[in-house]
C-alpha positions as a Markdown table, in Angstrom:
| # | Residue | x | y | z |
|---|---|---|---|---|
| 1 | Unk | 123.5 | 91.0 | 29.6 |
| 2 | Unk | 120.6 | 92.6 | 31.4 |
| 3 | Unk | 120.8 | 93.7 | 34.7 |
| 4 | Unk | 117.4 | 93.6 | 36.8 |
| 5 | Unk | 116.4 | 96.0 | 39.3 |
| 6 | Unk | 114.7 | 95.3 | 42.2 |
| 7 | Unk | 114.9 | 94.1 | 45.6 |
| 8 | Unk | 116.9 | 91.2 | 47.4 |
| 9 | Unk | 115.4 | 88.7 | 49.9 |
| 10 | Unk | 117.7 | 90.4 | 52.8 |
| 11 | Unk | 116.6 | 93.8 | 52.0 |
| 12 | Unk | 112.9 | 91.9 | 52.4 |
| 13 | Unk | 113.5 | 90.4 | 55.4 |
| 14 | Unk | 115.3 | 93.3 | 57.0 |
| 15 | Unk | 112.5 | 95.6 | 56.1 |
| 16 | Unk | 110.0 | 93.4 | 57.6 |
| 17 | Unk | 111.4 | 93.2 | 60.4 |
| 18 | Unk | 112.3 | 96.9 | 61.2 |
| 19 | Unk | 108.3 | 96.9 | 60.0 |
| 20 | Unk | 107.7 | 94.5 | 62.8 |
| 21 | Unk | 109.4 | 96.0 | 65.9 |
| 22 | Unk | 107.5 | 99.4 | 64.8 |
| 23 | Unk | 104.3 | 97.8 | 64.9 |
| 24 | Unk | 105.3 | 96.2 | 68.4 |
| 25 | Unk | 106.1 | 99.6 | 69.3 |
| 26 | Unk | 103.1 | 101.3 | 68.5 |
| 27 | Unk | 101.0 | 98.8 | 70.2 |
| 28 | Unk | 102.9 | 98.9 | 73.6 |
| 29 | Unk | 102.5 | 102.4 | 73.8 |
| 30 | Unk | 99.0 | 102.2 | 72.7 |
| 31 | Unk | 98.5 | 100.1 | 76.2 |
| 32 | Unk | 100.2 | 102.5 | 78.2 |
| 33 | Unk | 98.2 | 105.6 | 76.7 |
| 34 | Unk | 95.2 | 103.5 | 77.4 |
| 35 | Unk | 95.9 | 103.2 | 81.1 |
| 36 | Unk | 97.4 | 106.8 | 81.6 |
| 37 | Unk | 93.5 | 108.0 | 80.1 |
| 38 | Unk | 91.9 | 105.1 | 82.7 |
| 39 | Unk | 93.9 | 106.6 | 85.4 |
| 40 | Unk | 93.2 | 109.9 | 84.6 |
| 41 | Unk | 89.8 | 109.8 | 84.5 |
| 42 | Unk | 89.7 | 108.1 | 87.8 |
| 43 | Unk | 91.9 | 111.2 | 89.2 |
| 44 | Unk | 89.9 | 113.8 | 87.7 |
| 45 | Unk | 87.0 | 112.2 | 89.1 |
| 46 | Unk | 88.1 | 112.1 | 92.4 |
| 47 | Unk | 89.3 | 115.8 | 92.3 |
| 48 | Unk | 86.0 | 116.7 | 91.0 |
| 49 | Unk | 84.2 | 114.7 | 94.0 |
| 50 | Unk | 86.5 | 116.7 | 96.6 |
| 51 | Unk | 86.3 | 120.1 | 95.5 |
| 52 | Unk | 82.7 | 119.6 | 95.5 |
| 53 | Unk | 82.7 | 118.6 | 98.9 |
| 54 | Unk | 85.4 | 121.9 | 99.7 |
| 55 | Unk | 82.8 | 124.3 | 97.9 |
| 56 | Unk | 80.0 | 122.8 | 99.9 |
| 57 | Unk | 82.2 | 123.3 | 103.1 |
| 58 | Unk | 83.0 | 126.7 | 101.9 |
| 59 | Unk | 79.5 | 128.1 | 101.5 |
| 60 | Unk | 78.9 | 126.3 | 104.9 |
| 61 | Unk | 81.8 | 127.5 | 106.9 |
| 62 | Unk | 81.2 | 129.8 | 109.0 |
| 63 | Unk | 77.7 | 129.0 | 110.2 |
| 64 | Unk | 79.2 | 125.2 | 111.2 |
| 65 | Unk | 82.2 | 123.7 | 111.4 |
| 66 | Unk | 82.1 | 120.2 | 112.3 |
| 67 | Unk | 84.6 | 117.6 | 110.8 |
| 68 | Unk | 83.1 | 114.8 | 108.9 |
| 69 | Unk | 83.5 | 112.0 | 106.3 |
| 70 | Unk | 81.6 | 111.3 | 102.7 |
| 71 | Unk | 81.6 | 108.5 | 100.6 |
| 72 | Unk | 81.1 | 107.9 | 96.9 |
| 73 | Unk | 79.7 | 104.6 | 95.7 |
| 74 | Unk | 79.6 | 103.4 | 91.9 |
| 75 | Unk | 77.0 | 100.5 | 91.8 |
| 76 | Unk | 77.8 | 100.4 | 96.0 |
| 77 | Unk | 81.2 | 99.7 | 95.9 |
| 78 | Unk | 83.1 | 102.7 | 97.4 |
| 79 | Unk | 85.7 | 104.2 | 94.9 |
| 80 | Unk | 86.3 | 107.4 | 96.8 |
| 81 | Unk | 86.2 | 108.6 | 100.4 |
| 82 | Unk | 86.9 | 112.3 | 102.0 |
| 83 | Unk | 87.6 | 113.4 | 105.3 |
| 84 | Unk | 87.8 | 116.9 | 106.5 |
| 85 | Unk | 88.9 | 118.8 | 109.6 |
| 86 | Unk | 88.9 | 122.4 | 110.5 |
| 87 | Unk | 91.6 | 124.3 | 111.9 |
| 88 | Unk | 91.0 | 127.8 | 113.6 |
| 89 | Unk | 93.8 | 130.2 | 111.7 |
| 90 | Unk | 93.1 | 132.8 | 114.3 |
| 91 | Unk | 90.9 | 136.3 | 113.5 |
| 92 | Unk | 87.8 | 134.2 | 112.3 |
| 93 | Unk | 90.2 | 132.6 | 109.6 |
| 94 | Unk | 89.7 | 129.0 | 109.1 |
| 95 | Unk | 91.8 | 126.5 | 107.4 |
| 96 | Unk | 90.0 | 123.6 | 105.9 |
| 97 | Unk | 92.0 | 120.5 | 105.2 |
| 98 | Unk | 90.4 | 118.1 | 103.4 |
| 99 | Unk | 92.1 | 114.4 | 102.6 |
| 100 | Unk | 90.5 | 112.0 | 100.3 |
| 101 | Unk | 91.8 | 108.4 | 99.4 |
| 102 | Unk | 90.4 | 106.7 | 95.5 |
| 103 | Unk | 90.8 | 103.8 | 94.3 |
| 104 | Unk | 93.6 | 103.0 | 91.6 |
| 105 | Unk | 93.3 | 100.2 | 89.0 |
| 106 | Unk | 95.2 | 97.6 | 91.1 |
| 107 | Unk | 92.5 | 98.1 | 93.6 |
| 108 | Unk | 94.7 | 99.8 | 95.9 |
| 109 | Unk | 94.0 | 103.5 | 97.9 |
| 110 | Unk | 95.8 | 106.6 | 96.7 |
| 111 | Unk | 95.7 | 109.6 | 98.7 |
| 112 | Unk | 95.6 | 113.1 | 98.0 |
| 113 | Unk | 95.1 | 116.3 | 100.4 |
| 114 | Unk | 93.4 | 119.5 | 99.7 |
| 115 | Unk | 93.5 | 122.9 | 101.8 |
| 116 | Unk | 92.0 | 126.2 | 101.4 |
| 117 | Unk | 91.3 | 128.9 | 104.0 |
| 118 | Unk | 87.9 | 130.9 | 104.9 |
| 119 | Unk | 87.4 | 133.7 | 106.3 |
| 120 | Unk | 84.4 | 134.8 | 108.3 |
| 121 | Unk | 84.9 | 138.6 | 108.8 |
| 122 | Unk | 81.4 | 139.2 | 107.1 |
């Protein structure tokens, strides 16, 4: 008699699907990297926007400090807003605080804070 070699129809079947659930694997997490990169850009963009605004207030400082808002606009529609107040630190130090609220992808507001200090001794 001759014995063949090969595969059976279970190992087949068994290997496709162990084939299958990896492929639906790798395409679920291919989603979720997709919206961690959407969501980090939109982060990354907002940080950029307030530090911007905390560099211009830095520079500006001691000359004027007046609270205020700003506003950015893609295509007019606002996706990111800052507010900033001063607070006198005592011995011409000031504390800036500087909130800003973005957009997320469900169209809802995140908020995030920054705070630095200046001082005006010179």
């Amino acid at each position: 008699m001759k014995r063949e070699s090969g595969f059976t129809l279970v190992e087949i079947i068994i290997a496709i699907i162990v084939l299958t659930v990896g492929l639906l694997a790798l395409v679920t997490s291919s989603a979720l990297v997709t919206r961690m990169i959407a969501r980090g850009q939109r982060s990354a963009m907002s940080a950029t926007f307030a530090a911007q605004r905390l560099e211009q207030l830095r520079v500006t400082g001691c000359a004027s400090r007046s609270a205020g808002t700003d506003l950015l606009l893609r295509s007019g529609v606002p996706i990111d807003s800052s507010s900033w107040r001063w607070v006198d630190a005592g011995n011409l130090h000031y504390r800036v605080i500087l909130k800003h609220k973005y957009r997320t992808q469900q169209n809802s507001w995140r908020t995030d804070s920054l705070e630095t200090e200046i001082s005006c001794l010179f």
